[in-house]
N, C-alpha and C positions, 0 to 999 in steps of 0.2 A: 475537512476530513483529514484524519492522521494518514501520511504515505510513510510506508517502508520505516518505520521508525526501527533503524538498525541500532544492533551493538558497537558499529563501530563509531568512535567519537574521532575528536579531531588530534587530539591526543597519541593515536594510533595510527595516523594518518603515514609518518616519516616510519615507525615499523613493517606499516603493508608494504611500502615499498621497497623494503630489503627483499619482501619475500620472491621477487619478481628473479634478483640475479640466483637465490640458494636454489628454487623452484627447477629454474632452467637447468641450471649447471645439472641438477637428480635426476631430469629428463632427459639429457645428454648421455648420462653415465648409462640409467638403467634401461630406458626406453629404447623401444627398438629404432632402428636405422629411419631417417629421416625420407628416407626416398622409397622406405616400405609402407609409407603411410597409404592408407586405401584411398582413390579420388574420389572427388565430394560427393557422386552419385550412392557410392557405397558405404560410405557412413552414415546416410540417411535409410535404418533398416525396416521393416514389420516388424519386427519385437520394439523396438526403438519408438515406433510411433501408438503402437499397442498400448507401453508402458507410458507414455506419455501421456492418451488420451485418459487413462484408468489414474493415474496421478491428478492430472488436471479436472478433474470432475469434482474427486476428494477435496482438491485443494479449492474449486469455483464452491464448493459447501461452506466450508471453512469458514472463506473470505466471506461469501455470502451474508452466514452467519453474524459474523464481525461488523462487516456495515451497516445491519439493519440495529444492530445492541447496543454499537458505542460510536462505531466507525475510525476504530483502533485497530489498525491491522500490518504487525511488523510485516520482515521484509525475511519472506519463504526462498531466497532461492538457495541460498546453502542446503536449506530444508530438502529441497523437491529436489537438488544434486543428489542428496543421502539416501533417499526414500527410490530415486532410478536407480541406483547402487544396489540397493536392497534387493527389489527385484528382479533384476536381468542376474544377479549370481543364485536367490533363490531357484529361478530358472530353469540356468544352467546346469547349476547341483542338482536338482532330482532327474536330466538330464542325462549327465554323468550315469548316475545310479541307474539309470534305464539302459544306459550301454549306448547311448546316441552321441552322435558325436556332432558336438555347433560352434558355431563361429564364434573364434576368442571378441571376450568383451575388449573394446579399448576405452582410452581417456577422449576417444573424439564423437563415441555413440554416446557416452554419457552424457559430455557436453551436449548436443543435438538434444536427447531427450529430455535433461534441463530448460533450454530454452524454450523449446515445442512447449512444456509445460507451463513455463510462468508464463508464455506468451495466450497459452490457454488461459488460468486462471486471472491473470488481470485485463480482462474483459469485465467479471465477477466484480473487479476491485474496480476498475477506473470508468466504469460502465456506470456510473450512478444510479444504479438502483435504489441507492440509500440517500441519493441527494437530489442531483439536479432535474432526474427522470419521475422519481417519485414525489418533487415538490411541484410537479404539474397537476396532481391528482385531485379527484373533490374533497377526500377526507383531510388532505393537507390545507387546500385552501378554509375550510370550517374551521380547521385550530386555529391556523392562523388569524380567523377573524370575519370571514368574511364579507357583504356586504360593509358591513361597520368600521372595516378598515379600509381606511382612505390608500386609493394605489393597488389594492388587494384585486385585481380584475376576475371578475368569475367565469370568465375561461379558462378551461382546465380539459384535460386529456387523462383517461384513465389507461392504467397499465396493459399494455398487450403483446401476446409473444411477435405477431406478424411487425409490426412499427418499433416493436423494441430490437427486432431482428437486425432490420432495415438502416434502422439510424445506426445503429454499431457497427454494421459492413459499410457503408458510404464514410464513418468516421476514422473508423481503428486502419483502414487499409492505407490509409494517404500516410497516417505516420512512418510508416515503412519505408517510404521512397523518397522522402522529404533530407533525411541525412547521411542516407547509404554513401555519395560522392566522397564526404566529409570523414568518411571512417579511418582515412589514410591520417589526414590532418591531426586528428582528437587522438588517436592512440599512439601512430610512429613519431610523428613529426613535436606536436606535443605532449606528447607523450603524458597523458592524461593518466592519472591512478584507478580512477572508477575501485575505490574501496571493496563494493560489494563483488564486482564483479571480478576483482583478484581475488577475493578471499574464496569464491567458488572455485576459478581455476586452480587455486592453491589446494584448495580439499580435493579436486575432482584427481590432480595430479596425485597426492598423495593417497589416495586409494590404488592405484592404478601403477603399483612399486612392491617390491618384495617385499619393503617393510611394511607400506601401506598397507598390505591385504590383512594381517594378521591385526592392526590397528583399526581394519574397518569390520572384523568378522565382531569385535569387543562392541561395535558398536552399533550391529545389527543386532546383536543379541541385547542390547541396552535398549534400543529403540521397540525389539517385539514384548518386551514386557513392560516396558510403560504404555503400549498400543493397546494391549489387552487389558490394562489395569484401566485405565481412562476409559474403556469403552465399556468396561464391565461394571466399573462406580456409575459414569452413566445411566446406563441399563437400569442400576438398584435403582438409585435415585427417582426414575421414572415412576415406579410403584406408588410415590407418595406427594405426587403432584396433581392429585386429583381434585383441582380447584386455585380459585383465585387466590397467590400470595399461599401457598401449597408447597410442603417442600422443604428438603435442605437449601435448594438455593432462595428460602425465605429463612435462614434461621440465624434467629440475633443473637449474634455472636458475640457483642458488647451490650445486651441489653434491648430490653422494648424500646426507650425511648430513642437510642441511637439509631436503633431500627430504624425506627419514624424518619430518622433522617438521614438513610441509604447506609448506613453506614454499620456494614456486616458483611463475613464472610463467605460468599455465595458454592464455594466449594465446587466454583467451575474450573476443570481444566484443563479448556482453552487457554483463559487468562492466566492459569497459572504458569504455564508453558511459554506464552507470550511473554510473561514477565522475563521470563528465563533468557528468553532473546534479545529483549530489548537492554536497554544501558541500566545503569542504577540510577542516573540523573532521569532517564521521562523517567519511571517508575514515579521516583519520590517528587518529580514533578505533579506528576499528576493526584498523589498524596495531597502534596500543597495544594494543589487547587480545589480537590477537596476538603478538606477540611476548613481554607479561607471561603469558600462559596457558600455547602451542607452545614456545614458548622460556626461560624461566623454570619454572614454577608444575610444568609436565605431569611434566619429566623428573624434577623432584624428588620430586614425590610418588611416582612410578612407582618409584625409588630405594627405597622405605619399603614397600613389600611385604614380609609377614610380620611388618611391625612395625603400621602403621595397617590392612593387608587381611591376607587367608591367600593364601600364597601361589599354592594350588588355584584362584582365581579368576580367570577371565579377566578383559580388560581391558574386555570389554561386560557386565557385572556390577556390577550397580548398587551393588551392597557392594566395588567396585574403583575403580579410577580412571575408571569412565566417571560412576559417582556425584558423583566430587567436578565435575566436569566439567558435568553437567546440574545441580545441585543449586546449586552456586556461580555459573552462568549463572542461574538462578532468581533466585539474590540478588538480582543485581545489573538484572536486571529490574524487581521488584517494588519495590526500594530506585528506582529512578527514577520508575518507574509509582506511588507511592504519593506521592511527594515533588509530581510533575507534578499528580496530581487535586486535593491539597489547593489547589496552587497556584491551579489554574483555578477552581478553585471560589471563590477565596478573591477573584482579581479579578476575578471575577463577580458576585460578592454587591456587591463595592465598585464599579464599575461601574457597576450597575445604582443604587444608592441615588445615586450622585452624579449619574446621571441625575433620579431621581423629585425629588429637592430640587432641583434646577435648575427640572424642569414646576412644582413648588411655590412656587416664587417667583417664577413666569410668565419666566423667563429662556432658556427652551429652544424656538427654534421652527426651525423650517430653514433662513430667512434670517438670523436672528441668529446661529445657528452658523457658516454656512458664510462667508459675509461674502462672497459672490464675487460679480462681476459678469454680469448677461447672465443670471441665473437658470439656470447649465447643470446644475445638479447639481436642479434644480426642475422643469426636463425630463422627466431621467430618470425622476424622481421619478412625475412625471404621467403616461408612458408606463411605467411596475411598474405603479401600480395601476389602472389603463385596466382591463383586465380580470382583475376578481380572480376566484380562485375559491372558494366559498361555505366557511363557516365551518363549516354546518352537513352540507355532505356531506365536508369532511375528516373532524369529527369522528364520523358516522354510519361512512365506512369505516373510522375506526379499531376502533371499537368491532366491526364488524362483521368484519373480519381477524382480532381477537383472537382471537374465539370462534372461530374455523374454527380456528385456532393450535390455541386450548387441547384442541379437541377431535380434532385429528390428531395432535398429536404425541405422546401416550402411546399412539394405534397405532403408530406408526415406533417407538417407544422404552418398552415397559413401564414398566421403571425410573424411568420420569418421571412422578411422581404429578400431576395435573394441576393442583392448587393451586400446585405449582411454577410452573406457566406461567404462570396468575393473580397469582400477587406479582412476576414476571418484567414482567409489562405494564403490573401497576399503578406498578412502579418505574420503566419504560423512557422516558417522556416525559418525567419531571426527569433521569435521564439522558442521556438525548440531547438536552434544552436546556444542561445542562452540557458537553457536549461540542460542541455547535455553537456553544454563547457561547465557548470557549475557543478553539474551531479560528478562529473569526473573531478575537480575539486574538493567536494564533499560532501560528498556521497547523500546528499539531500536533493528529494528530487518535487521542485517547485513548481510542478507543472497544473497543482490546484489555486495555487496562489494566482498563476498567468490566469488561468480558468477565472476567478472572481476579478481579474481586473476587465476581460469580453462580458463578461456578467456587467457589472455596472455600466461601463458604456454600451450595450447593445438594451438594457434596459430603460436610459435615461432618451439613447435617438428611439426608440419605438413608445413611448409617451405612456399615457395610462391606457389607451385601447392595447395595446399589442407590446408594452414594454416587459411584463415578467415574463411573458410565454417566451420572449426573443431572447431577455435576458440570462434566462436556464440554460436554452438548447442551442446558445451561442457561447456558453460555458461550457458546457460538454465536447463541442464542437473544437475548440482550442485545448482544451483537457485533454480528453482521448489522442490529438495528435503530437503534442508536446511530450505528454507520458508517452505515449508508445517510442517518440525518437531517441527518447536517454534509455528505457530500457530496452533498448536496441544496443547502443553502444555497451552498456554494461555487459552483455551476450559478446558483443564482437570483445571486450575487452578478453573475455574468458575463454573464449578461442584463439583469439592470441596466445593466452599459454601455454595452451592444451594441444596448438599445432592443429585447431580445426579449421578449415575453408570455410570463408566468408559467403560464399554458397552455401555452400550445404546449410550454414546457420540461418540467413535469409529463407531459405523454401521451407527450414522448420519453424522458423519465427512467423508466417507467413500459415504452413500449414495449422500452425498454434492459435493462429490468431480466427480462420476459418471455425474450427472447432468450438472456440473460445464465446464466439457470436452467437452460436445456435446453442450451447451450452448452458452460457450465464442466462438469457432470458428465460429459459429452462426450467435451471435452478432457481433464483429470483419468484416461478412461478408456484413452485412446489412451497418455499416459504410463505407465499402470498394467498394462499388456500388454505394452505394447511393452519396457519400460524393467523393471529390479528395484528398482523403487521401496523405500524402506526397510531399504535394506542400508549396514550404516555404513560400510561400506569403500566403496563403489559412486559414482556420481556421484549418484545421487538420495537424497541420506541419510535425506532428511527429519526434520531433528534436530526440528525443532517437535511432530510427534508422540510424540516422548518425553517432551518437554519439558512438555508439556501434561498427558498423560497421569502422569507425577511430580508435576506439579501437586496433582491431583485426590488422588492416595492421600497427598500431603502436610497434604491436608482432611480425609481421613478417619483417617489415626493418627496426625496431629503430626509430631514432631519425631523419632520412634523409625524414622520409615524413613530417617534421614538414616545415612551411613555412617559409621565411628567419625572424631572431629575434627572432622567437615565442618561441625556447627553452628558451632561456633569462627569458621571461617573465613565459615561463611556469613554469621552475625551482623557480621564486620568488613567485608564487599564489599555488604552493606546498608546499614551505618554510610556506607562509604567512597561509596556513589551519593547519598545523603542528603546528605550531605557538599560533594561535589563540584558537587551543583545548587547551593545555598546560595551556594559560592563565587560560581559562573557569575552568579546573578543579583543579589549585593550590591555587585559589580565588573565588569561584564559588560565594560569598554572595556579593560581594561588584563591583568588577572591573569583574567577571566573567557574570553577567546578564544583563551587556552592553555589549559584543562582541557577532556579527554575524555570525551565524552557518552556513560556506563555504558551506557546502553540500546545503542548502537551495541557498547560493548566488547562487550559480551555474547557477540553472534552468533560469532566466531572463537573463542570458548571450546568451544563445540560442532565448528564445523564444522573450523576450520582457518585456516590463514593462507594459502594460497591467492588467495581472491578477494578477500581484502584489498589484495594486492599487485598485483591487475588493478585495485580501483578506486579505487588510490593512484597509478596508472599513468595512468588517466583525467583525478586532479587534477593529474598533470606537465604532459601534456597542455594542460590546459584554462591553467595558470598559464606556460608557457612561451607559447602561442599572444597569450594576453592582453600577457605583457608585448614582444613582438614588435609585434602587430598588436592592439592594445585595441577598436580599432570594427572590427573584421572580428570579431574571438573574440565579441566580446559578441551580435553577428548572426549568425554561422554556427556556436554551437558547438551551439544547442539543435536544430539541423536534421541535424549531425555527428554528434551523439551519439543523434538519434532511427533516424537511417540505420542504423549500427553493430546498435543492439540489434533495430532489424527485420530486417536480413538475417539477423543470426545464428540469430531465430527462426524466420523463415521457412524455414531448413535445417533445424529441428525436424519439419516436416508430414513430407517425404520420406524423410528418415530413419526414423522410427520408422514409416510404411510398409513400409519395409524390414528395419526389425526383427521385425516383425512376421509377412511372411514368411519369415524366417527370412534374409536377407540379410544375412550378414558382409564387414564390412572384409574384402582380399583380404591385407594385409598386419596385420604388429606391431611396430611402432618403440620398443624400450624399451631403458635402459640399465643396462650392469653396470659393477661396481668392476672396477679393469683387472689387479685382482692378482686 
């Protein structure tokens, strides 16, 4: 599954970091006094958490959304900065006009109601509903093969709010406490970038300034009319989706035959706002990958039945063309995912030592680093650790969530012998230091990748009786607490800017993540009724639950579930991710910003080309807007594109209300050959 595929590249990495001394120095000047700031109890407000929960809902839809259709889902937090912005001065202004008088908004409730948010909606995201949770189910196991696939065990668990409750509080709460100690280390001492979580403080700050207001009123007013536009083409659109392959988001936009082969413009926008966010490189990655898969690869293979398959098999048979399709998507995954961990790992290790010889030679202090004037980064610094919190009650509630862990999860999950959970915990904190020192590196957060390497080992020690069940919910199990600990730190990064207490941010990170539990299976359940979740033809394919679940029985029999050839091929789209990283980073300015990021090909080998071409349409968009108007596009497009994918979501509540009572489109718009 795609994480946070942000804007920013690596490219932009030595810019973010300027913005850290200008940022400060503006908060100095304009900000109020340093010692007026409210203590952490009181930046944690009722409007604040209001706003937060009414955010996080939208945005658990959103995501929801997104994982079950492609499992492409950039990285909202600038978004859900913009959108609490939006709010709390909506507010306050009709407020005002009532003659009431409330408490000035600051930079550090905003912060607070950011965090609370993302830490709500990526339960939504990292929650697998789309993957690991929902490739236990029965309709997952029938595609995949069942009985007929070797390794396929037909033990299965179907979906439920009470156990999906359950595993998400025993999972998502340990990440919390796993690298709170560490926060000093990763932000002051190495002073870690965490990209995304500057580029929030950076916006959260610049709202929250004489100039900023007048620069965020441009872009609340940018944001309510692409809200309303997105939610109101929605709405049309509805009327004429009254039936299978129904619809503008069926209308072939290059042709029948293209059609045939995903490859039209679906006039969703989501994706096209998503595009907006994401870089030019995934977009036209993902381009490539469709077109080399839907256009190339499919129809040829499909051509070789009765020679590479039998010709008895359909095309969702995993000894068919849906195998080479999930299995060569696999590749080309694990070939990026394996390339990426060494990597981080590797300039981590180096990192870190070229830190300790620095302290070793007394050459490393904050002022000799930073070299800047006015001590503004020596501030912040003073205001992180003002009030820390204890070392020894992170480390009591880690240990103390384990054990609840170890001891719930083989009731939710037989299959899960409990010493699993034990080498799962005792491995998760080098873990999740790995993936938090990398995320703050760059800004990629690899903590599905750690997830599939507990997947294959926890699938191949539990054999073919109990190996996929272990394999899944032993991937979730390191998922959930690896993602939770980076984007922790990215929150603590953004508090660092913004002058917020590392309390106050913890009880909202924490509060967020409460919410976030009971929320997503929730939501999840609302799509899972309302919608035919899991049907490969359908809008909710949910390829990741295949994909997952192929995984796992790829752990437990090797290489003999592969269909005939596909090892061939899959060994070369491993080569060829392996390969193509290597390029990217031995050349990254010249030959490295032409090659296509594998992990992004990936996803259109599954789903289709489709919302390639909505979030290729986003980067037309965002690069015509730019080279027209460059300070308008650079200011409005992140308020544009947040508008776009919340109204479309926001048509998501009502709808599937209506699907639910059974309320059909009144019409069906679809097209035939004219012969």
């Amino acid at each position: 599954m795609m994480n946070a595929m942000s804007n920013i590249n690596n490219e932009e990495l030595k810019e973010i970091e300027s913005y850290e001394r200008d940022d400060i120095e503006k908060i100095v000047v304009e900000a109020e006094d340093v010692s007026k700031i409210a203590p952490w109890r009181e930046q944690i407000t009722m409007r604040g958490l209001i706003t937060s929960f009414l955010i996080g809902i939208m945005y658990s839809v959103i995501v929801m959304k997104l994982n079950l259709t492609t499992g492409l889902v950039p990285n909202l937090n600038v978004s859900a900065a913009l959108l609490g912005f939006v709010l709390i001065r909506a507010w306050t202004t009709l407020l005002e006009k009532a003659k009431i008088v409330s408490t000035p908004f600051t930079r550090q409730e905003n912060t607070i109601i950011q965090t609370c948010a993302v830490a709500c909606y990526s339960a939504s995201f990292g929650g697998g509903f789309g993957s690991h949770l929902l490739g236990l189910n029965r309709r997952t196991y029938e595609q995949v093969g069942g009985v007929d696939t070797p390794g396929n065990t037909p033990m299965t668990k179907e979906p439920g709010i009470g156990w999906m409750m359950g595993f998400l509080f025993v999972t998502y709460f340990v990440g919390l406490a796993s690298l709170v100690p560490l926060r000093k280390m990763m932000i002051i001492d190495y002073k870690l970038t965490y990209p995304s979580g500057t580029a929030t403080g950076v916006l959260i700050n610049g709202f929250h300034t004489s100039k900023g207001d007048g620069m965020a009123k441009k872009q609340v007013h940018g944001f309510m009319r692409f809200f309303s536009f997105s939610f109101l083409w929605s709405f049309f659109q509805w009327f004429y989706a009254g039936g299978d392959k129904c619809g503008f988001a069926q209308f072939p936009t290059f042709g029948l035959k293209a059609w045939k082969n995903t490859f039209f413009f679906d006039f969703s926008m989501t994706y096209v706002g998503a595009g907006m966010i994401c870089s030019h490189l995934v977009n036209l990655s993902l381009l490539f990958g469709a077109v080399l898969s839907w256009g190339v690869m499919w129809p040829l293979i499909r051509g070789l039945h009765g020679k590479w398959f039998p010709d008895n098999l359909s095309e969702s048979s995993m000894k068919s063309l849906n195998g080479y399709k999930i299995f060569i998507s696999i590749a080309l995954i694990l070939g990026d995912g394996s390339y990426n961990i060494v990597k981080i790992v590797y300039f981590a290790a180096a990192n870190i030592h070229a830190t300790m010889k620095k302290r070793n030679h007394k050459t490393f202090s904050l002022s000799d680093n930073q070299k800047q004037p006015n001590d503004f980064l020596r501030l912040n610094d003073e205001v992180f650790m003002k009030e820390s919190i204890p070392m020894w009650l992170a480390c009591v509630g880690y240990i103390l969530l384990s054990v609840i862990s170890i001891i719930v999860i083989p009731f939710i999950f037989p299959q899960v012998k409990w010493y699993y959970v034990v080498v799962a915990y005792v491995l998760a904190p080098f873990l999740g230091f790995c993936n938090a020192y990398g995320s703050g590196l760059t800004d990629m957060n690899m903590a599905y990748n750690y997830g599939k390497v507990a997947l294959f080992v926890l699938a191949a020690l539990g054999g073919e009786t109990n190996g996929v069940v272990a394999g899944l919910v032993g991937c979730g199990v390191i998922k959930s607490l690896v993602s939770t600990s980076s984007d922790l730190m990215h929150d603590f990064k953004t508090g660092h800017l913004t002058f917020t207490s590392p309390r106050s941010m913890l009880v909202a990170q924490a509060i967020g993540t409460v919410i976030g539990c009971v929320v997503a299976p929730l939501t999840f359940f609302l799509f899972y009724k309302a919608f035919d979740v899991g049907n490969p033809d359908g809008e909710y394919k949910a390829p990741y639950a295949i994909i997952y679940r192929n995984m796992a029985i790829l752990g437990v029999e090797g290489f003999s579930a592969l269909p005939q050839h596909c090892l061939e091929l899959c060994c070369g789209f491993f080569a060829f991710a392996v390969v193509t990283n290597l390029v990217r980073d031995l050349n990254p300015k010249n030959i490295g910003r032409w090659i296509p990021l594998p992990m992004a090909m990936a996803v259109p080998f599954v789903v289709g080309a489709y919302f390639a071409i909505d979030m290729c349409m986003g980067s037309l968009i965002v690069y015509v807007w730019g080279a027209l108007k460059r300070k308008e596009a650079g200011l409005m497009i992140p308020a544009v594109a947040s508008g776009l994918i919340c109204g479309d979501g926001l048509w998501i509540l009502p709808s599937s209300v209506l699907a639910l009572f059974k309320v059909r489109p009144p019409m069906c718009m679809s097209f035939l050959a004219s012969k």
